[in-house]
C-alpha positions in Angstrom: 15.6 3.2 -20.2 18.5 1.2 -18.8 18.3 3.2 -15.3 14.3 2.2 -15.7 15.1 -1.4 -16.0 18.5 -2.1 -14.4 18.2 -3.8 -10.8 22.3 -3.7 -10.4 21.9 -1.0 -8.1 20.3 -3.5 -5.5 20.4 -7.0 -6.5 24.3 -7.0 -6.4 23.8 -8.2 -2.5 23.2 -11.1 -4.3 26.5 -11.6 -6.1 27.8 -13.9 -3.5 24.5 -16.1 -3.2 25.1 -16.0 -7.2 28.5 -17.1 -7.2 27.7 -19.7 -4.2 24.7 -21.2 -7.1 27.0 -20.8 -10.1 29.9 -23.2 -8.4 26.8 -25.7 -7.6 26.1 -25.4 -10.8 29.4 -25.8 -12.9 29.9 -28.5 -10.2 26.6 -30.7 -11.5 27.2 -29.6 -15.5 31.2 -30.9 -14.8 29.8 -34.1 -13.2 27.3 -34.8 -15.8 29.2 -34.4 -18.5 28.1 -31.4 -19.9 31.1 -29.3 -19.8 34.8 -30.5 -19.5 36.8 -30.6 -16.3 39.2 -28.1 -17.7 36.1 -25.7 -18.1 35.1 -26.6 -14.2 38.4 -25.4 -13.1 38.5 -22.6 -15.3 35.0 -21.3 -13.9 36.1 -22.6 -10.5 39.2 -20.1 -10.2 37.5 -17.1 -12.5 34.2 -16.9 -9.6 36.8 -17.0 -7.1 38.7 -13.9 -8.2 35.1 -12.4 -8.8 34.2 -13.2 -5.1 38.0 -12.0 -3.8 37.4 -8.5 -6.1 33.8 -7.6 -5.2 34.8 -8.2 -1.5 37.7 -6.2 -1.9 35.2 -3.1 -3.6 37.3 -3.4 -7.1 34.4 -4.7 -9.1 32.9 -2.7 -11.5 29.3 -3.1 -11.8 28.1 -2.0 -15.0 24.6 -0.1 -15.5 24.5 -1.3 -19.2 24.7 -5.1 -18.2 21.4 -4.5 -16.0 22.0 -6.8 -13.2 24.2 -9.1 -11.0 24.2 -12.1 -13.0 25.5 -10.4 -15.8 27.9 -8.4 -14.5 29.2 -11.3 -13.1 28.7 -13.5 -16.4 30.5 -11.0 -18.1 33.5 -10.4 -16.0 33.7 -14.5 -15.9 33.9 -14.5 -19.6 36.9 -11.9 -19.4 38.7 -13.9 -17.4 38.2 -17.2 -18.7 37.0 -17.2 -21.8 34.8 -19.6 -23.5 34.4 -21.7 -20.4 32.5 -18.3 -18.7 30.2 -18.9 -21.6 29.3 -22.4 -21.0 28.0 -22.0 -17.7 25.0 -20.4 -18.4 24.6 -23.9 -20.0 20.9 -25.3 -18.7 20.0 -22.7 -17.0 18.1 -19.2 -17.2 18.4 -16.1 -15.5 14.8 -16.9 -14.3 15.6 -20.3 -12.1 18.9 -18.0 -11.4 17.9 -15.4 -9.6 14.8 -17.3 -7.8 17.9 -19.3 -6.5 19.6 -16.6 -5.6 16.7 -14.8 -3.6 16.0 -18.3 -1.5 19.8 -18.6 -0.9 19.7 -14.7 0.4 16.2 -15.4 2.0 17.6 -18.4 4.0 21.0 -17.0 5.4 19.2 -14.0 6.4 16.1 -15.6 8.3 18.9 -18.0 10.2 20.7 -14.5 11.3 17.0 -13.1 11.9 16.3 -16.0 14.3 19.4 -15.3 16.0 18.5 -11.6 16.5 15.3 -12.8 17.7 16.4 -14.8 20.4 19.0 -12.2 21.6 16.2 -10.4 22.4 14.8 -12.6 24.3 17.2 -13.5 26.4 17.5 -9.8 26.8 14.2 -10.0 28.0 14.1 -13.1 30.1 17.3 -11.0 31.9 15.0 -8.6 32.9 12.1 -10.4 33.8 14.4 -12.6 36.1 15.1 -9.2 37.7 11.7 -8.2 38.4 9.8 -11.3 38.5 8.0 -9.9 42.1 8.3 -6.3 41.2 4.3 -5.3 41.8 3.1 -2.9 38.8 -0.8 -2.9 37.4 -2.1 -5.0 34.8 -4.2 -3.1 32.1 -7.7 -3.5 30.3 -8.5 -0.4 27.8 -5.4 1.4 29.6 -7.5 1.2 32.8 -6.3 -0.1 36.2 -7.6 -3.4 36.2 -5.3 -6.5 38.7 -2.0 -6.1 40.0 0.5 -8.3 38.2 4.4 -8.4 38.1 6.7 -6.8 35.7 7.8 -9.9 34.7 4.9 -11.4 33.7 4.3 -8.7 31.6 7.7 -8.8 30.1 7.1 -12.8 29.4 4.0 -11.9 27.3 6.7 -10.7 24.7 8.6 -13.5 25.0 5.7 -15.3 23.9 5.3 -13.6 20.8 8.6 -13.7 19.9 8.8 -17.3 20.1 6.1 -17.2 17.8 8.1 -15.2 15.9 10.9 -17.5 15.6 8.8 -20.8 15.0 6.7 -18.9 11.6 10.4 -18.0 10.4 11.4 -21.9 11.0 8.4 -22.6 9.1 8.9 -20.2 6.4 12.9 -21.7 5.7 11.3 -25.4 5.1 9.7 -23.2 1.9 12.3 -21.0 1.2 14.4 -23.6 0.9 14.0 -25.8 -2.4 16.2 -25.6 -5.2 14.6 -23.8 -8.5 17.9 -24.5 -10.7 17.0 -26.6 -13.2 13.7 -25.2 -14.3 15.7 -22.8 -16.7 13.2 -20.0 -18.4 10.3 -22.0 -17.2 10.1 -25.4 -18.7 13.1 -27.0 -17.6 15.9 -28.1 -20.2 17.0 -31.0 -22.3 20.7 -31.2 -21.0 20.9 -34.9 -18.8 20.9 -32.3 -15.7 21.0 -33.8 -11.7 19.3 -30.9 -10.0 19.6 -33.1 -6.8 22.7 -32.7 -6.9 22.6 -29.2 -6.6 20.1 -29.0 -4.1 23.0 -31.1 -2.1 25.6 -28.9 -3.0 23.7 -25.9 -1.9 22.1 -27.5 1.1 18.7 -27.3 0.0 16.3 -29.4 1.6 14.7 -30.5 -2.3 13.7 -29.1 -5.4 10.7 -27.4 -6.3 8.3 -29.9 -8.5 7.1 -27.6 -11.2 9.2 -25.7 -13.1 7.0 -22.8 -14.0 6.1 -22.1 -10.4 9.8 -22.8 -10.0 10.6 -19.5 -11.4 7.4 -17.5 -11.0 7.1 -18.5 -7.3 7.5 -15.5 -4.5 5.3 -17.4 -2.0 8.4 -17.5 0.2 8.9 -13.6 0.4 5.9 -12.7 0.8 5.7 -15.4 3.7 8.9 -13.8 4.9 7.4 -10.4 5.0 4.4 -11.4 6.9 6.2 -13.3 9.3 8.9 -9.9 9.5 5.4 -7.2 9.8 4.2 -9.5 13.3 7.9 -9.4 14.9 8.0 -5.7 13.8 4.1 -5.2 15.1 5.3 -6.9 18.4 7.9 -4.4 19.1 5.8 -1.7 18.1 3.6 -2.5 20.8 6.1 -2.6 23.5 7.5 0.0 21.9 4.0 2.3 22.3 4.8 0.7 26.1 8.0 2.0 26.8 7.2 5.5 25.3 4.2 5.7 28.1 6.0 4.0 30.7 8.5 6.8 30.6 5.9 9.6 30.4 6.6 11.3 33.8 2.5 10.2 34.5 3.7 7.0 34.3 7.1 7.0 35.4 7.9 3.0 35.5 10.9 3.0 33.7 14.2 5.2 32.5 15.8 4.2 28.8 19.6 4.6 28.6 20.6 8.2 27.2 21.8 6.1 24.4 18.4 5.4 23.2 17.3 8.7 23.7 17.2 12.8 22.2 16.8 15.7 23.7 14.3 18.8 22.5 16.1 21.1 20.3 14.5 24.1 22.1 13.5 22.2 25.6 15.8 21.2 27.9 14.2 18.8 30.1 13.1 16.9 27.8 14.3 13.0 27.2 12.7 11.7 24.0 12.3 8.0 23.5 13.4 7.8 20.1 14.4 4.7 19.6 11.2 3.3 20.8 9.3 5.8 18.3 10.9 4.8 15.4 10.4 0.8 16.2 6.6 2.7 15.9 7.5 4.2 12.7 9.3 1.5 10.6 6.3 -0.9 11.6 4.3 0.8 9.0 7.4 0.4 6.4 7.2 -3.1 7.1 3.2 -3.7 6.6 3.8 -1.6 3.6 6.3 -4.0 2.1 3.9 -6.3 2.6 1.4 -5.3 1.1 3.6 -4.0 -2.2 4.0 -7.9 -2.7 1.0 -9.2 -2.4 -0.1 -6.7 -4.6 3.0 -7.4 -7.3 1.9 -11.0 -7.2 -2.0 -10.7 -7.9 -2.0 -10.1 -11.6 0.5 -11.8 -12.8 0.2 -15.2 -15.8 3.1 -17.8 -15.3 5.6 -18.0 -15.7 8.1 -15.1 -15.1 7.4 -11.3 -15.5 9.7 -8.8 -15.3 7.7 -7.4 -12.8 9.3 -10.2 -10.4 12.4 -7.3 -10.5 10.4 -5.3 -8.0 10.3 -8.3 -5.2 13.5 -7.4 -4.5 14.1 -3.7 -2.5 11.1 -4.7 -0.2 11.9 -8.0 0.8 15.8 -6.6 1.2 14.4 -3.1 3.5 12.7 -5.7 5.4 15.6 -7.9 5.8 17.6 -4.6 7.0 14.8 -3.3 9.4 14.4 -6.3 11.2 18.1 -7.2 11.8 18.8 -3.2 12.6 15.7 -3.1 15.1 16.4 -6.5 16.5 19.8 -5.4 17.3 19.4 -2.2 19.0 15.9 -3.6 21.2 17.9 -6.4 22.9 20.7 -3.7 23.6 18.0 -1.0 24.6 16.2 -3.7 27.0 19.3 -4.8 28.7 19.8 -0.9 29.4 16.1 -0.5 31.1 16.2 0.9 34.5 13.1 -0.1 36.3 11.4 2.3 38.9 9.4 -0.2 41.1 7.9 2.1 43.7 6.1 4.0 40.7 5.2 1.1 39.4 3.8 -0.2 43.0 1.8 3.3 43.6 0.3 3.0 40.3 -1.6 -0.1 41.1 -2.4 1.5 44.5 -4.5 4.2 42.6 -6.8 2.1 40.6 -8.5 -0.4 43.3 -6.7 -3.0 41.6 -7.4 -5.8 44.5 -11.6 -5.4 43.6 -11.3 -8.3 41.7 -9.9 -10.4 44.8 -12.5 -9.1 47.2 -15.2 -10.1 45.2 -13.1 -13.6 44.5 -13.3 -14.1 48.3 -17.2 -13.6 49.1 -17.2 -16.2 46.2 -14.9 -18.4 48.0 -17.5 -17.9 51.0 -20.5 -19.1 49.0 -21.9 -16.1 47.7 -22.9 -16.0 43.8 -20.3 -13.9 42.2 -22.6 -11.6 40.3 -24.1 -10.8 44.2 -20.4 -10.4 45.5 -19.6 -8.4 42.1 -22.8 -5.7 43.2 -21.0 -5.4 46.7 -17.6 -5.1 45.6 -18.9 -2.5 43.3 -20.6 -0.4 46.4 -17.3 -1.1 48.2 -15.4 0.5 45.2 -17.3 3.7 45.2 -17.3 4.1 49.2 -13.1 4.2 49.1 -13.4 6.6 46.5 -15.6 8.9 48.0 -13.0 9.0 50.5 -9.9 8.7 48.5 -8.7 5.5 49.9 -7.6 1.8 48.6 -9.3 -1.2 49.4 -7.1 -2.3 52.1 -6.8 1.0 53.8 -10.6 0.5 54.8 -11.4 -0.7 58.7 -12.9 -3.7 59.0 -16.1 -2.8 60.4 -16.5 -0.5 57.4 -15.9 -3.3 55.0 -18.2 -5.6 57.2 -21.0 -3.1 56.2 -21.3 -4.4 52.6 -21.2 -8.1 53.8 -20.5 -10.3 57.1 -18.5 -12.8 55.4 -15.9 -10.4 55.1 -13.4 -10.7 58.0 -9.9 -10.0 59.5 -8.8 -12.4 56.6 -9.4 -9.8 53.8 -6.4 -8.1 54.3 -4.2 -10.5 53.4 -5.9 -10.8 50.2 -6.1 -7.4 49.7 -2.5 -6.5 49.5 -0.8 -5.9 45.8 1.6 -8.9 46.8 -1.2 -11.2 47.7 -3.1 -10.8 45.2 -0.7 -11.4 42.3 0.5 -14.4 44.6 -2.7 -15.6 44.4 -2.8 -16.3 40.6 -0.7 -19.2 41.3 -1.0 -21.6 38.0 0.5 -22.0 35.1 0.1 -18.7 33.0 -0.6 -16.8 36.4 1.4 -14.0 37.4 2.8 -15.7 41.1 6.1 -14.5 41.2 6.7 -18.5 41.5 4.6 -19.3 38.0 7.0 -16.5 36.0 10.5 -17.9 37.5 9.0 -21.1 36.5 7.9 -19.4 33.5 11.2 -18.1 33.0 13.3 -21.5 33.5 11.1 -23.5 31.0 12.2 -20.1 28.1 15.8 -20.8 28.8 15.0 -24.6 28.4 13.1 -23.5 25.0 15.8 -21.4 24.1 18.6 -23.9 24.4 16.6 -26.3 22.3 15.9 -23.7 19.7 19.5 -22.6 19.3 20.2 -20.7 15.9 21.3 -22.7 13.3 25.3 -23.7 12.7 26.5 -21.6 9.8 
């Protein structure tokens, strides 16, 4: 039964987000005149030998006492005395621990948005480098335009800096105070929860004291947020793992990142990449065990609230572990930019511009769409691009084409062509580019 119920195992990360709330605390009972100052100082030098001894590994965390808070409590209370036992004075181990969590919850999404934006600057790096390296662009994994390779890379960035504005949205909710709503009603004692939300640096406290302590909005907001970065790099992810198929052969991961085949020696498995893949289902999965711990439950607190803890804490360590090794792994990238180039070559990827230019010439574009189509199938039959065609044979399918065409039919001239803002013109993605760094110095992590 106590191994059933205990949640000291896990919830003892939280010992210094408890000892951080329990100062606030004392501090506010001290300066309302609920305790004495002796008892302040007393608590005050107890939690700091508690903080000094679990840091150290010497604390012993006790199965019997269930969790953190009371294995802390009680250690206090061994120390100090009957000034340990006063500071669970207006307060429950309900508003406690929902404290605790959005302490947790808020250190850890600042040091997530930092991980985030590594990353991006990891890839900003290597979109500088290859902002007119020609590769294809891709509808349904088909040929379709040519684009750069950093245009393609700035798409993440994108998503990442979605990323980091729903986790700077999330913290506004994570962080308000729920101390001071005790088991669920709040408390008689002439408490200044203010005060604590000061102390603490909470932004304000939450307004109802039974969602105060039943209240896992914030986690589950957290999680969603956490599942789109994680489905983000699973989608790159699924992209390096083709780009370094040997039918692709765009890019080479550092060995690092990497495993061999226990029984094949030529083999170079992206592993990294894979499990990115893999722990994106972990993540949805968390997720979802939330949502679903949150659906059935009356106010105010259940002890099923115990179980909101190992997800949002595996999520917590997935993202800051994948976030960590992807900016590392993308600064490692080695581009291979004439496979990249011959790719595009194969899939008539400039059709698109011809058609573009009978337009530009006055004819409707479903007309110049029809003719680019017959054009298509004629250099297939004999195995040849677009641009490798004479003009006279291109001439065939319409007299507005001439001598022109070939400028527009080149790889480089057509992604040059796209020149706006979102286009893929080399000049658009180092503009691109400059305006992220801008962003990114703006949206610097915040001071601890």
């Amino acid at each position: 039964m106590q191994r059933y119920t205990a949640s000291v195992s896990f919830d003892r990360r939280l010992a210094g987000h408890d000892i951080e709330g329990s100062l606030a605390h004392a501090s506010m009972l001290a300066a309302t005149g609920i305790i004495g100052a002796d008892d302040l100082v007393a608590i005050e030098s107890g939690l700091r030998q508690i903080s000094e001894e679990i840091d150290r590994g010497e604390f012993a965390w006790s199965l019997e006492l269930e969790d953190v808070h009371l294995n802390i409590e009680k250690r206090l209370t061994s120390l100090v005395g009957d000034a340990g036992k006063r500071l669970h004075t207006a307060r429950s181990r309900n508003d406690q621990v929902a404290t605790d969590i959005r302490l947790y919850l808020r250190a850890s999404i600042d040091d997530i948005i930092g991980l985030v934006q590594a990353m991006q600057k990891a890839l900003l790096d290597l979109a500088e480098k290859h902002a007119d390296t020609v590769m294809p662009g891709f509808t349904h994994l088909q040929v379709a335009q040519p684009i750069v390779f950093g245009h393609h890379l700035m798409a993440y960035f994108e998503m990442l800096k979605r990323d980091v504005e729903r986790l700077a949205d999330c913290r506004k909710r994570v962080n308000l105070l729920p101390l001071g709503a005790a088991a669920l009603a709040g408390t008689s004692y002439p408490i200044d929860r203010e005060m604590v939300a000061k102390l603490l640096g909470f932004d304000g406290v939450c307004g109802n004291s039974m969602d105060a302590v039943s209240d896992r909005d914030f986690a589950i907001e957290f999680c969603a947020a956490g599942a789109l970065i994680m489905t983000h790099l699973s989608r790159l992810s699924e992209e390096l793992i083709l780009w370094m198929n040997p039918s692709f052969g765009f890019i080479d991961l550092a060995d690092r990142f990497c495993t061999g085949s226990s029984i094949m020696p030529q083999k170079k498995n992206p592993d990294v990449p894979e499990l990115v893949r893999g722990k994106t289902g972990r993540i949805n999965g968390h997720l979802v065990a939330l949502l679903t711990l949150m659906k059935g439950q009356p106010l105010a607190y259940n002890k099923d609230n115990q179980e909101d803890k190992e997800p949002l804490f595996d999520t917590v360590d997935t993202l800051t572990d994948t976030l960590r090794i992807y900016a590392d792994m993308l600064a490692g990238i080695r581009v291979r930019k004439e496979a990249m180039r011959n790719a595009a070559m194969r899939g008539y990827a400039t059709a698109t511009d011809l058609a573009d230019y009978l337009v530009k010439k006055g004819l409707p574009f479903r007309e110049a769409h029809e003719i680019v189509a017959r054009a298509v199938r004629f250099a297939d039959s004999g195995h040849r691009d677009l641009g490798a065609l004479e003009l006279s044979e291109l001439k065939n399918f319409s007299d507005l084409i001439d001598s022109d065409i070939f400028q527009i039919l080149t790889l480089e001239g057509s992604a040059s062509s796209r020149d706006h803002v979102g286009g893929t013109a080399p000049s658009q993605v180092t503009r691109a580019i400059r305006q992220a760094r801008e962003w990114l110095s703006r949206n610097a992590p915040i001071a601890k």
